[in-house]
C-alpha positions as CSV (number, residue, x, y, z in Angstrom):
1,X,-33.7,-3.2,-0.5
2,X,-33.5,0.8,-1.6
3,X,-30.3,1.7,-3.6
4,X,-28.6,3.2,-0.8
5,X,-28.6,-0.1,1.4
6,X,-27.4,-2.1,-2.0
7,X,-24.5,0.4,-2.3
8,X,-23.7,0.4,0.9
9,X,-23.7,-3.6,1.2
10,X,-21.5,-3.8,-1.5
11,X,-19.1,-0.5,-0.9
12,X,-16.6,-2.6,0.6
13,X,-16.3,-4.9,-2.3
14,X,-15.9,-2.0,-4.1
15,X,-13.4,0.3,-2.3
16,X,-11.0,-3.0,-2.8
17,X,-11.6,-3.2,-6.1
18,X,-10.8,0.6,-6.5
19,X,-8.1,0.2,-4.5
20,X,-5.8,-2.5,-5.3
21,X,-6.3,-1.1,-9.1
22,X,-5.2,2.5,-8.1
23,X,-2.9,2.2,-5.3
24,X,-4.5,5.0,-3.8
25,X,-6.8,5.3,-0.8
26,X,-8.3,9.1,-1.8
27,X,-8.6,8.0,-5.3
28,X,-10.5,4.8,-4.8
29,X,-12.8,6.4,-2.3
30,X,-13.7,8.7,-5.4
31,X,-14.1,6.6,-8.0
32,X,-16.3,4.3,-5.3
33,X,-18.7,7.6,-4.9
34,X,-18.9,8.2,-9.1
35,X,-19.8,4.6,-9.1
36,X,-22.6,5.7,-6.7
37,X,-23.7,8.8,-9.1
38,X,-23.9,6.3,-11.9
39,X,-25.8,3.8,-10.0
40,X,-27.9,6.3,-8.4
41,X,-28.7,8.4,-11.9
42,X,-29.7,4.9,-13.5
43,X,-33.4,4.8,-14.8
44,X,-33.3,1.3,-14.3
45,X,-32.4,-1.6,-11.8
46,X,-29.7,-3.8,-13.0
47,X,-30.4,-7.8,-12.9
48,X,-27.3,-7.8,-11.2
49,X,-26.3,-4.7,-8.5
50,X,-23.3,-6.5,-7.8
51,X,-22.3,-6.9,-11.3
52,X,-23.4,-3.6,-12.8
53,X,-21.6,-1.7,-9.4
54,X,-18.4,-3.9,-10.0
55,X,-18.1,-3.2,-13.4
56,X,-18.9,0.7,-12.9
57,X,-16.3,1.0,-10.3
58,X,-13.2,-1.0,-12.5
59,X,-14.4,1.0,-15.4
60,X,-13.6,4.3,-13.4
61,X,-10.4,3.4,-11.7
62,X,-9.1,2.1,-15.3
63,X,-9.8,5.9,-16.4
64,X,-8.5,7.3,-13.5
65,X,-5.1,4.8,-13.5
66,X,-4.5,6.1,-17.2
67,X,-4.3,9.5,-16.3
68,X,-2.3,8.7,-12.7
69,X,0.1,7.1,-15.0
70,X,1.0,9.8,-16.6
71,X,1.6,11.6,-13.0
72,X,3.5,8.8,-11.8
73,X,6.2,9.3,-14.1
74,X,6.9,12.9,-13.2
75,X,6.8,11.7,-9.4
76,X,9.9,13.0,-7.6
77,X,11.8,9.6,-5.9
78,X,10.2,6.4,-5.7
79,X,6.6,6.2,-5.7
80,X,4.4,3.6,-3.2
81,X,0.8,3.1,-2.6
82,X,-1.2,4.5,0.1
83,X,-0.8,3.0,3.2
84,X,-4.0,1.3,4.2
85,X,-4.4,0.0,8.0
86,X,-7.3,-2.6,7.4
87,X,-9.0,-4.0,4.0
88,X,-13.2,-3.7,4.5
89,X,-13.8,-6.4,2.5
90,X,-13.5,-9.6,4.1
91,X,-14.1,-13.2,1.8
92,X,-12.9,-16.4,4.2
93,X,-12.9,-18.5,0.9
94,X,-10.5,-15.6,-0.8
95,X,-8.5,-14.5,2.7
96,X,-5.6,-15.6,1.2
97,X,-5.6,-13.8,-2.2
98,X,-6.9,-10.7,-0.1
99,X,-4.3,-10.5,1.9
100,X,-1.8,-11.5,-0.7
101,X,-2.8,-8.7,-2.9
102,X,-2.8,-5.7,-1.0
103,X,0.7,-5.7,0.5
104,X,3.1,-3.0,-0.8
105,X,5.3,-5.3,-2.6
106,X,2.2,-6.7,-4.2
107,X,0.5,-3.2,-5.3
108,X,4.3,-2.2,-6.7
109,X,4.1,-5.8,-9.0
110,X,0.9,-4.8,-10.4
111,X,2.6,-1.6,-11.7
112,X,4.2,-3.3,-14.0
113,X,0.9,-4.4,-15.3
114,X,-1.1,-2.4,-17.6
115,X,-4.2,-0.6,-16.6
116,X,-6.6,-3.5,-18.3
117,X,-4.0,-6.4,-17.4
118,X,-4.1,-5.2,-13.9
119,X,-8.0,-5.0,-14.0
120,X,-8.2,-8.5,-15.1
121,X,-5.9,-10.1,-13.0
122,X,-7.5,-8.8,-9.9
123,X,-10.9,-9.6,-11.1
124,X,-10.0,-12.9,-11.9
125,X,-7.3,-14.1,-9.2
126,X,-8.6,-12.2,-6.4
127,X,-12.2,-11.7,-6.7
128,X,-12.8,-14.5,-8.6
129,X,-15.1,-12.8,-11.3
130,X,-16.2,-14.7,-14.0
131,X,-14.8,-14.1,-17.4
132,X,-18.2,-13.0,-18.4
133,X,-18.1,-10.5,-15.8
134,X,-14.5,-9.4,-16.1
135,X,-15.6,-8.8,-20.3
136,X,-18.4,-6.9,-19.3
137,X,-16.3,-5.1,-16.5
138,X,-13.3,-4.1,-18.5
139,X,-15.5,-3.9,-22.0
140,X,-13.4,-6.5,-24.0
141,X,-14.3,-10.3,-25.1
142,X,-13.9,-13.1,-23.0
143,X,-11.1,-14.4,-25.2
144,X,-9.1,-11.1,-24.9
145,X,-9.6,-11.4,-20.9
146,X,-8.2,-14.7,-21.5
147,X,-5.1,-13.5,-23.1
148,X,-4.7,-10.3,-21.0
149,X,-4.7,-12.8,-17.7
150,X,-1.8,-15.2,-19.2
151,X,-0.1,-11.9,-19.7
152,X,-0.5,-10.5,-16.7
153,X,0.3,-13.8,-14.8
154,X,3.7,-14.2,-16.2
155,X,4.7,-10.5,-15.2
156,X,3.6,-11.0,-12.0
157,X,4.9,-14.2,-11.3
158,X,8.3,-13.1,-12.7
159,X,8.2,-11.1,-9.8
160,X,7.1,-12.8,-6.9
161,X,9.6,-13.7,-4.1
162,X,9.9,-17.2,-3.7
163,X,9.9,-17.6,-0.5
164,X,7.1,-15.7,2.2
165,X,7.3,-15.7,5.8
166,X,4.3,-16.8,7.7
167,X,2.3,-14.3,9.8
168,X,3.4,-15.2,13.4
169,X,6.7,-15.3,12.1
170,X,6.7,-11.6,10.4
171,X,4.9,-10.3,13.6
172,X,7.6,-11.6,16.2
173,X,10.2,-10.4,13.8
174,X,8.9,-7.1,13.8
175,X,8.3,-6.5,17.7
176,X,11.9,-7.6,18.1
177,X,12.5,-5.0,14.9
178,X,11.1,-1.8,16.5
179,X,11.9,-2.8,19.7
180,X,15.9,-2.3,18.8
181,X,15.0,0.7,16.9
182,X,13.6,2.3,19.5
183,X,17.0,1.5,22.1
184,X,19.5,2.6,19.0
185,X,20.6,-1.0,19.0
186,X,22.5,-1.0,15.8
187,X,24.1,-4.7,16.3
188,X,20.2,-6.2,17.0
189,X,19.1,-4.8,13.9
190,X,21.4,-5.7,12.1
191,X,20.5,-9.6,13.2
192,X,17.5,-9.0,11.8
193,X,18.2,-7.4,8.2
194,X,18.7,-9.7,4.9
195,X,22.3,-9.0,3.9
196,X,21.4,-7.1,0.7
197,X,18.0,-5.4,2.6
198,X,17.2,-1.7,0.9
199,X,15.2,1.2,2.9
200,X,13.5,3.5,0.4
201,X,12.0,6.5,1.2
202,X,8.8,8.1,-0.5
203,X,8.7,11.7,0.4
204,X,7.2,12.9,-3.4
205,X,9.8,15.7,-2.9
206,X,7.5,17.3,-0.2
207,X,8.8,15.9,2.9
208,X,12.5,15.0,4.0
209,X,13.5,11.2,2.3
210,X,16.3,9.5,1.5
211,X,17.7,10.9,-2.1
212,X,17.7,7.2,-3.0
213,X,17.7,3.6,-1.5
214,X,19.8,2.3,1.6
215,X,21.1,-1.2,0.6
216,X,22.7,-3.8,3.0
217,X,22.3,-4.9,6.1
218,X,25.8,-2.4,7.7
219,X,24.7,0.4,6.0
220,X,20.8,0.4,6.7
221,X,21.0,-0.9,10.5
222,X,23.9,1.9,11.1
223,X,21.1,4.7,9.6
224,X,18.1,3.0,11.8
225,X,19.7,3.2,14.6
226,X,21.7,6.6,14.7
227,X,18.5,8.4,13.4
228,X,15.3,7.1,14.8
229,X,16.2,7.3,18.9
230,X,16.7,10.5,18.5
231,X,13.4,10.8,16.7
232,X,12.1,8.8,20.2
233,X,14.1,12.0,22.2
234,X,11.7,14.7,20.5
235,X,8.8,13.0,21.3
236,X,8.1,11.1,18.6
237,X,6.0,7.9,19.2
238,X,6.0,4.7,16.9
239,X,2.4,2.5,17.1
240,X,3.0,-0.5,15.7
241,X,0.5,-1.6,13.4
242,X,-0.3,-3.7,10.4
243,X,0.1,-2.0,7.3
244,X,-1.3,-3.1,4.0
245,X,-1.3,-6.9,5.9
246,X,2.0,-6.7,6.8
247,X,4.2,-5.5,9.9
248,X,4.6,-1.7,10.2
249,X,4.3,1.2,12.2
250,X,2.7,4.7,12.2
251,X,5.3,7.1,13.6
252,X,3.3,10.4,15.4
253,X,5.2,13.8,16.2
254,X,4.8,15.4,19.8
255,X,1.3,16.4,18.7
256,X,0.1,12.9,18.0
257,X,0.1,14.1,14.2
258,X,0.9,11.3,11.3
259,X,4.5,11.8,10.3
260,X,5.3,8.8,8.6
261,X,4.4,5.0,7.9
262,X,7.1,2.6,7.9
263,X,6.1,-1.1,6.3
264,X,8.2,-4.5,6.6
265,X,8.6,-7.3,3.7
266,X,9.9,-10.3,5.8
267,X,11.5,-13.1,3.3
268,X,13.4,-16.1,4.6
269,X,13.3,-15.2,8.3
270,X,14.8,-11.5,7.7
271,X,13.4,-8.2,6.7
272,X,14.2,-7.7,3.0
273,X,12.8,-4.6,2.4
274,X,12.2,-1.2,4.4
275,X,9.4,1.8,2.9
276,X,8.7,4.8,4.3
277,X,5.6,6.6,3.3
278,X,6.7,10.3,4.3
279,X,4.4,11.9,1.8
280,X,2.1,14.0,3.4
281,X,-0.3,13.9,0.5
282,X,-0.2,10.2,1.7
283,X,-1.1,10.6,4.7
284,X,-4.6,12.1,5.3
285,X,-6.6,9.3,5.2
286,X,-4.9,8.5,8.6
287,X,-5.6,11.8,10.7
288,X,-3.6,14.8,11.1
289,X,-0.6,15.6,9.6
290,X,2.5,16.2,10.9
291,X,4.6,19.1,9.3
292,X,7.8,16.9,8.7
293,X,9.9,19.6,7.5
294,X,9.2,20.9,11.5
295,X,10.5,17.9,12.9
296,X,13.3,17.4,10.6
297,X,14.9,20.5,11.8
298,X,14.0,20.3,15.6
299,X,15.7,17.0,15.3
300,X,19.2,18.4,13.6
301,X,18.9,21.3,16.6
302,X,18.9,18.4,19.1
303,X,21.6,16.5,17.9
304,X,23.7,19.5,17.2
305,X,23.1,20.6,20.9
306,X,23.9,17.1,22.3
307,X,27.8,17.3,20.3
């Protein structure tokens, strides 16, 4: 095989890789193609392409994540990964840990990890790298892998929910979700919110977004449903689709333009948690743009013309 077809064998591995480490669609798609300029401007052929590429592309996101950090903080409201509609690396012996590891809530645990822990634990607990590999990947002993994995572990299992809802079950619950959203039906949604549910908004301070979470199942199914039919009445369209392996939706203005993502964490038969990705730096991966500003004050003309 040349180089081109061993890279492009292996690109979906690495995209993943890139991806679950930075959170970010644009940035992982980058620091796949510097992987590619290192691979490519190599005198020599590795023993290993898979190996060598893997550990090139965790290398670069670990730079990359250090300097994001450092972003991050300054980020205006709550921050959330890039929504991503389908993973391109499939494993059937790893499904679950795929899957698992690229929801939203998921990607926010690993935040609390730091840029090496959260290199490791991926390596190891999704990808199932040896620790050889993950030393050589990450440029620390196999012992310190060791130690950075029970680290990272215990803050991640600190974190998990305890209970997960199956996938028929989050999909059913989600039709019946967006299908009262879409008819206002404020006493339907509310059947289907956890009592202490939150909707959070990530707008990065360049799109309209809530100024900070929505908590409870009154407050958040009164806001659904008094806001988004009108949204429905300017044209507005909601595609259900999975988001990051779980239920969501893209929401499209008049134009068919991207105007926001909405994602669902389902716990215990309810939906616990609400984000919206209004971002539009966010967006572009997905297609156009919508300007959400634009429909923000088309929809506050409406409803002031309807009183």
């Amino acid at each position: 095989m040349s180089k081109v077809e061993e890279f492009e064998e292996l690109r979906p591995l690495l995209f993943s890789i890139a991806y679950r480490i930075l959170g970010s669609v644009s940035e992982a798609e980058d620091a796949v193609q510097e992987t590619w300029l290192r691979f490519d401007g190599s005198a020599t052929r590795p023993t290993s392409t898979k190996a060598f590429l893997s550990a090139a592309v965790t290398r670069v996101s670990i730079d990359v994540l250090r300097s994001a950090r450092v972003r991050r903080e300054e980020y205006v409201g709550p921050w959330f990964p890039e929504p991503l509609l389908s993973d391109p690396y499939q494993d059937p012996a790893r499904s679950v840990e795929l899957a698992d590891s690229v929801s939203m809530a998921a990607l926010l645990l690993l935040e609390r990890l730091s840029p090496l822990e959260r290199a490791v634990f991926l390596l190891r607990e999704v990808f199932a790298f040896g620790f050889d590999e993950i030393a050589e990947a990450v440029g620390r002993s196999e012992p310190a892998c060791r130690q950075l994995l029970v680290r990272a572990r215990r803050h991640m299992e600190d974190g998990r929910p305890r209970f997960a809802a199956d996938r028929q079950e989050r999909q059913e619950l989600a039709t019946r979700f967006f299908d009262a959203l879409k008819d206002g039906d404020v006493g339907g949604l509310r059947n289907l919110l956890a009592a202490d549910v939150r909707f959070v908004g990530d707008g990065g301070g360049k799109a309209p977004a809530l100024s900070k979470a929505v908590v409870g199942a009154r407050n958040v199914a009164r806001l659904l449903g008094t806001v988004f039919p009108w949204l429905v009445r300017i044209d507005v369209t909601i595609d259900a689709r999975e988001v990051n392996g779980q239920p969501g939706a893209i929401f499209r203005d008049r134009d068919g333009k991207v105007l926001q993502i909405l994602v669902l964490e389902v716990l215990d038969g309810r939906i616990q948690t609400i984000r919206a990705v209004i971002n539009p730096d966010k967006l572009g991966h997905l297609g156009p743009v919508a300007d959400a500003w634009a429909v923000h004050h088309r929809l506050k003309r409406v409803r002031r013309q309807a009183d």
